[in-house]
DRENNU-929602 format. One record per residue: residue number from 0; residue in three letters; x negated, y negated, z negated of N, C-alpha, C in turn. Coordinates in nm, 2 decimals. Layout:
[r NUM; "ALA"; [X; Y; Z]; [X; Y; Z]; [X; Y; Z]];
...
***
This chain:
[r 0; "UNK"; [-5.17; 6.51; -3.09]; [-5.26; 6.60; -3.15]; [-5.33; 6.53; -3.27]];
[r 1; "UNK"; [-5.32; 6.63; -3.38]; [-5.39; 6.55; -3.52]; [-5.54; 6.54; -3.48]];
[r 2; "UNK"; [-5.62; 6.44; -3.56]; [-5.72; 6.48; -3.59]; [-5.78; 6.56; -3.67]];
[r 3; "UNK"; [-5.89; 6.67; -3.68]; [-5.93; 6.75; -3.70]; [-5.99; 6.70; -3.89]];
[r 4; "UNK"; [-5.94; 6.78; -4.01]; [-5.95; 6.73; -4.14]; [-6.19; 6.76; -4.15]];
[r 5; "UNK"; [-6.23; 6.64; -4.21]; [-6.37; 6.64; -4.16]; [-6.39; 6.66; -4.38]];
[r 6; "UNK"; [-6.52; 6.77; -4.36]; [-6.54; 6.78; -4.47]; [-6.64; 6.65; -4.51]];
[r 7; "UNK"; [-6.69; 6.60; -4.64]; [-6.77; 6.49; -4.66]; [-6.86; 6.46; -4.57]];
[r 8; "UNK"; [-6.96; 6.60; -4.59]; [-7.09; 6.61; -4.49]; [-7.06; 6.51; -4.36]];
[r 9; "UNK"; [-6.99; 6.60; -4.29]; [-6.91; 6.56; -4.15]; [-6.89; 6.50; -4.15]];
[r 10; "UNK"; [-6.83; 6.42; -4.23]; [-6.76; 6.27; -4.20]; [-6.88; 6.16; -4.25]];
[r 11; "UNK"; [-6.97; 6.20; -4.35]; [-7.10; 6.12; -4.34]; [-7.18; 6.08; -4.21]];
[r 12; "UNK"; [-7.20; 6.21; -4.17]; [-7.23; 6.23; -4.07]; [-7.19; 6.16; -3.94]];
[r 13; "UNK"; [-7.08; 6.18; -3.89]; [-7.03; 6.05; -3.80]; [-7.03; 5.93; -3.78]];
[r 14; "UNK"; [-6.95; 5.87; -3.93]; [-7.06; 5.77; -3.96]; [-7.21; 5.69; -3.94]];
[r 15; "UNK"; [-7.23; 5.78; -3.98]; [-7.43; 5.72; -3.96]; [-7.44; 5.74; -3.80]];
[r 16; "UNK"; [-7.41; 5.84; -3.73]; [-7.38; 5.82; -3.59]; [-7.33; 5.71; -3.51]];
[r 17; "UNK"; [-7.21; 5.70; -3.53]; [-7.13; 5.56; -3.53]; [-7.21; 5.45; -3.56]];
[r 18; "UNK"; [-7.24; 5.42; -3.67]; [-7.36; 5.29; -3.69]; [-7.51; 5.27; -3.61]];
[r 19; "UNK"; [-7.54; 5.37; -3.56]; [-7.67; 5.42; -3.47]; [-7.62; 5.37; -3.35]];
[r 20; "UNK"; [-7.44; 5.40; -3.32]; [-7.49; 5.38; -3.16]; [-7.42; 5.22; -3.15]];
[r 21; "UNK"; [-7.36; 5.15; -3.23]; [-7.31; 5.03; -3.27]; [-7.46; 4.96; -3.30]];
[r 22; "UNK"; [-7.56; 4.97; -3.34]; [-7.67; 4.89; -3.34]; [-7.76; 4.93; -3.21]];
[r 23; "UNK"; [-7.76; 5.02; -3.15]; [-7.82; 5.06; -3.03]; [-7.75; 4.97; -2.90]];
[r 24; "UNK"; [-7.64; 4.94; -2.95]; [-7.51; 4.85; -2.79]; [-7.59; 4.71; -2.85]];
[r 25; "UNK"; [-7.58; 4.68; -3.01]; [-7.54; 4.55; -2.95]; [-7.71; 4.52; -2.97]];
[r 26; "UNK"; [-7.85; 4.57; -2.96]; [-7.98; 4.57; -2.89]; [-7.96; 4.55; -2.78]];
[r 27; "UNK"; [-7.90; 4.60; -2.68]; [-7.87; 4.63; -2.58]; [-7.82; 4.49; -2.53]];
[r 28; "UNK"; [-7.76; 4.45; -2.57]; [-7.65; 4.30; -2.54]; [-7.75; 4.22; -2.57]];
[r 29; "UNK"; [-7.82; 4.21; -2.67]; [-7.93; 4.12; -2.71]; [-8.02; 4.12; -2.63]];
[r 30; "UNK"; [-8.04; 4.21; -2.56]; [-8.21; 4.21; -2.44]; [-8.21; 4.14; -2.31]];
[r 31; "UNK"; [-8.04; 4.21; -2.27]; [-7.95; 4.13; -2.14]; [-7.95; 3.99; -2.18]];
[r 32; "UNK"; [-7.90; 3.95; -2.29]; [-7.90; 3.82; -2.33]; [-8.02; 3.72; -2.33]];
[r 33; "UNK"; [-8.12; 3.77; -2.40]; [-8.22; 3.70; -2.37]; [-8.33; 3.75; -2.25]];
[r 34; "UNK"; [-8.29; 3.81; -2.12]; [-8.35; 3.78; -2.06]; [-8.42; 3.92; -1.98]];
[r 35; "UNK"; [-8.48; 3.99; -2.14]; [-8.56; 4.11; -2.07]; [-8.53; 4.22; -2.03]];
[r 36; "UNK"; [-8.35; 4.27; -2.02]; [-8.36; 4.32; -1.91]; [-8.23; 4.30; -1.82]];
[r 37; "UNK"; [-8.23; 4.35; -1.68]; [-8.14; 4.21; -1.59]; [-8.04; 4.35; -1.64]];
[r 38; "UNK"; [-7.92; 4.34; -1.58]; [-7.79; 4.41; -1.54]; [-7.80; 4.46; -1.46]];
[r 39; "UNK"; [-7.89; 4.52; -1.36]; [-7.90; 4.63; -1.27]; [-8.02; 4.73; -1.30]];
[r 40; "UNK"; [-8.10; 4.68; -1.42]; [-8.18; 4.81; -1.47]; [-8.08; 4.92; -1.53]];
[r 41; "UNK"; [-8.01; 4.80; -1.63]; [-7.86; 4.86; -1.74]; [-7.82; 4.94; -1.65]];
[r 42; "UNK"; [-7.74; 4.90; -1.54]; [-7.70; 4.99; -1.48]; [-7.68; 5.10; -1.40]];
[r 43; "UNK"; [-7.83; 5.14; -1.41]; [-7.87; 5.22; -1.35]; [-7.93; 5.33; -1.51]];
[r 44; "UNK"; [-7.99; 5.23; -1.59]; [-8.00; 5.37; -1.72]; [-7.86; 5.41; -1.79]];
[r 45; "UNK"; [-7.72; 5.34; -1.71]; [-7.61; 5.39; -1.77]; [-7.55; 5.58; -1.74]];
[r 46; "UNK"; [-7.65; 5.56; -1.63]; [-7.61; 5.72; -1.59]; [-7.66; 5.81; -1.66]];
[r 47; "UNK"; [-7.77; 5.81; -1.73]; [-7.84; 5.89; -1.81]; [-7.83; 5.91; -1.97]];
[r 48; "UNK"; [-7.80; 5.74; -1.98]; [-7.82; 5.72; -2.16]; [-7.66; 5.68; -2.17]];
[r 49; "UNK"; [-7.63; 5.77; -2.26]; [-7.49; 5.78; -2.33]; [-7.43; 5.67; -2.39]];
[r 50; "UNK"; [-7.52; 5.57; -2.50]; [-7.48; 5.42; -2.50]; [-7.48; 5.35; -2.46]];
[r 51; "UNK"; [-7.56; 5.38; -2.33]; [-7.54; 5.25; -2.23]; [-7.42; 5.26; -2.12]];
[r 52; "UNK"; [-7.39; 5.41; -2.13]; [-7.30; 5.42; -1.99]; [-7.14; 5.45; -2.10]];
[r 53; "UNK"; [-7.14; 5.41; -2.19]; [-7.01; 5.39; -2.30]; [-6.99; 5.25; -2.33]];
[r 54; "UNK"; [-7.06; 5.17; -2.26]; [-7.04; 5.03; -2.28]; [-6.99; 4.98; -2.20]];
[r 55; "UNK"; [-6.85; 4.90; -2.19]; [-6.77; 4.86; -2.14]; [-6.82; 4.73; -2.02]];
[r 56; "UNK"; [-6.84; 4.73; -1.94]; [-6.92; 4.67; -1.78]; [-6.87; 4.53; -1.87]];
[r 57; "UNK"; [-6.76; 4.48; -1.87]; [-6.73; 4.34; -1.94]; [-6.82; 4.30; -2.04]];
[r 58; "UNK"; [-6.85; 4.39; -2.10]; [-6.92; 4.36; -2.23]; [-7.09; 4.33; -2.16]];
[r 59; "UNK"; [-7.13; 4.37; -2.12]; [-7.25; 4.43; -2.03]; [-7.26; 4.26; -1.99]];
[r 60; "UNK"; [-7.17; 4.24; -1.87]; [-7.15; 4.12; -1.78]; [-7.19; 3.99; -1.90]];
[r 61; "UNK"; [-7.08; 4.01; -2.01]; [-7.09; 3.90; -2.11]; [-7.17; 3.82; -2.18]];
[r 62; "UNK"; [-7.26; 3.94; -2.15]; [-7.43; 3.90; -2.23]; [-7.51; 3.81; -2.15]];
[r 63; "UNK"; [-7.47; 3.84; -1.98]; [-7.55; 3.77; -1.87]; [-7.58; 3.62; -1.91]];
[r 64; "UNK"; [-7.68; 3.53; -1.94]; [-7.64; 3.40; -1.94]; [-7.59; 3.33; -1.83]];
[r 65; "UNK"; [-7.49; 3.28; -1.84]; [-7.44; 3.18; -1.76]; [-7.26; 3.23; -1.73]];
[r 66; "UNK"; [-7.25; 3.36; -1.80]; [-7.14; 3.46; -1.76]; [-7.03; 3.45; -1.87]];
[r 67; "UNK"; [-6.93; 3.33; -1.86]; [-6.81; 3.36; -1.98]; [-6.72; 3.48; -1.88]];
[r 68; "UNK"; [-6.57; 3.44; -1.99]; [-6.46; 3.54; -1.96]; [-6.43; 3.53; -1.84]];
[r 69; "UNK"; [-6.37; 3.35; -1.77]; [-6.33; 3.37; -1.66]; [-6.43; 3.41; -1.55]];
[r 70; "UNK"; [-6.58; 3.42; -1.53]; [-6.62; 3.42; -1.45]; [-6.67; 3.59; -1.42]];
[r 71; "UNK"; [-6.67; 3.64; -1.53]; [-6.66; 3.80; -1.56]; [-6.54; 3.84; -1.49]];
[r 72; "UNK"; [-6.41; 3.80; -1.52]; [-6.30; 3.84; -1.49]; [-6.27; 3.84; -1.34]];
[r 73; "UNK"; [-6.37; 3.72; -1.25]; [-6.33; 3.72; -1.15]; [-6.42; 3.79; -1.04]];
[r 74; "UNK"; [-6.54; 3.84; -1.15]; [-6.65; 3.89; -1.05]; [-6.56; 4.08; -1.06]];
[r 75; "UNK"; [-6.51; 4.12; -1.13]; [-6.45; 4.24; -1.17]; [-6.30; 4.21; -1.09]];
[r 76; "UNK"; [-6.30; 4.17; -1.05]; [-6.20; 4.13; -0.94]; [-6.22; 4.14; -0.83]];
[r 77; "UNK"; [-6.30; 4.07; -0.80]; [-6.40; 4.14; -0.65]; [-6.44; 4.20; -0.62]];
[r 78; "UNK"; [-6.50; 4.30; -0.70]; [-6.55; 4.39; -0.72]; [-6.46; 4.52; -0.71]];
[r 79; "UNK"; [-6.30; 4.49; -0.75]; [-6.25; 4.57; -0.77]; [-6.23; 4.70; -0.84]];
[r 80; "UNK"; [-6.31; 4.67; -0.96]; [-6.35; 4.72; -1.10]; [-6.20; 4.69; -1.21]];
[r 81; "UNK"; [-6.16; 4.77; -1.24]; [-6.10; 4.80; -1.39]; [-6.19; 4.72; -1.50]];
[r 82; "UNK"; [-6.13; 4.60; -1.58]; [-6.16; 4.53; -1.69]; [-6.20; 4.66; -1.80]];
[r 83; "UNK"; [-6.17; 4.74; -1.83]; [-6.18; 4.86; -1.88]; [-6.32; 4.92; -1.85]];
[r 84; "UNK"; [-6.32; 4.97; -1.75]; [-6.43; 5.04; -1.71]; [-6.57; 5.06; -1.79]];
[r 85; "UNK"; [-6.58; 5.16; -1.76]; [-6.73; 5.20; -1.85]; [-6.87; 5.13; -1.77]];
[r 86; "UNK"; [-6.98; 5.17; -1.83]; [-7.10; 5.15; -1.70]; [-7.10; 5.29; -1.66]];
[r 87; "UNK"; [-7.09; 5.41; -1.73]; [-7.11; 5.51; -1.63]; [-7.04; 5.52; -1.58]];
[r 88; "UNK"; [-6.89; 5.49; -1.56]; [-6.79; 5.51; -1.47]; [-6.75; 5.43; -1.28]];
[r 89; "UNK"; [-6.84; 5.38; -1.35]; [-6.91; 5.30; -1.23]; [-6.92; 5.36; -1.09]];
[r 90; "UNK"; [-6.86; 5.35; -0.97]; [-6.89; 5.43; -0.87]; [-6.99; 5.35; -0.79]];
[r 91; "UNK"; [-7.05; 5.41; -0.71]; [-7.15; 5.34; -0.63]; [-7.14; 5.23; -0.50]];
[r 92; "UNK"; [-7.03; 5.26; -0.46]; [-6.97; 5.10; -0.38]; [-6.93; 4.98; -0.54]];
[r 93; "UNK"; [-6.86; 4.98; -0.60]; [-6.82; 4.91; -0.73]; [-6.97; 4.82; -0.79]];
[r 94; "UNK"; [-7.08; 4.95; -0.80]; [-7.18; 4.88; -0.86]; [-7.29; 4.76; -0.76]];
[r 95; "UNK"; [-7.30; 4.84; -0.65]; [-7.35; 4.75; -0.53]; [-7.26; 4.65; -0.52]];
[r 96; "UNK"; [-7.12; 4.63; -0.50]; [-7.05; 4.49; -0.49]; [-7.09; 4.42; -0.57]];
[r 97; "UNK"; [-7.08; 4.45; -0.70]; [-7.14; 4.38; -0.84]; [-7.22; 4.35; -0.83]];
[r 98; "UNK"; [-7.32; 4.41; -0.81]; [-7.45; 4.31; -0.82]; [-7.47; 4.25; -0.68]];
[r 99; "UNK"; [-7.45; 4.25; -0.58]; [-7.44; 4.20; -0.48]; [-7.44; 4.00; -0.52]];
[r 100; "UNK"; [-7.24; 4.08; -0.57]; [-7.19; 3.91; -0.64]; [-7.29; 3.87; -0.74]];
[r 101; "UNK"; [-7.36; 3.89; -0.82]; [-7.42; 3.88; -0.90]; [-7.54; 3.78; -0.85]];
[r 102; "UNK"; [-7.57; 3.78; -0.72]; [-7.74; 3.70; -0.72]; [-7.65; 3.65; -0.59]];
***
């Protein structure tokens, strides 16, 4: 299926959208990162707020301090989580394992 031909407007438009929710994620990575907020508040405002539950759980994990690739990869392992996965996609056995492993 093509994509739909976008007049200026519209395509400005997206854009500036696009850039809103690209500095809204990586806030978001920055707050996990330093601290003020843990990965189970995130994942719990992933159900409601659209940038947070479009953020890829990997990415999420990554920011954790102390959290590289291999140790992400093997907690999403245990967890039995898709490397893919969203935070809203998140089912509620998946998220409880996760953070379980997590502390």
């Amino acid at each position: 299926m093509a994509l739909p031909t976008l007049t200026p407007e519209q395509r400005a438009e997206a854009l500036a959208k696009a850039a809103e929710a690209r500095k809204a994620r990586s806030e978001l990575l920055a707050s996990i990162k330093s601290g003020e907020q843990s990965i189970e508040t995130v994942l719990e405002r992933a159900k409601e707020d659209k940038t947070v539950g479009k953020t890829k759980v990997t990415q999420l994990l990554k920011a954790v301090p102390g959290l590289g690739q291999v140790k992400v990869n093997a907690l999403l392992e245990q967890a039995g989580i898709d490397p893919d996965r969203r935070a809203a996609g998140l089912g509620d056995r998946q998220r409880e394992t996760l953070l379980s492993a997590l502390k």
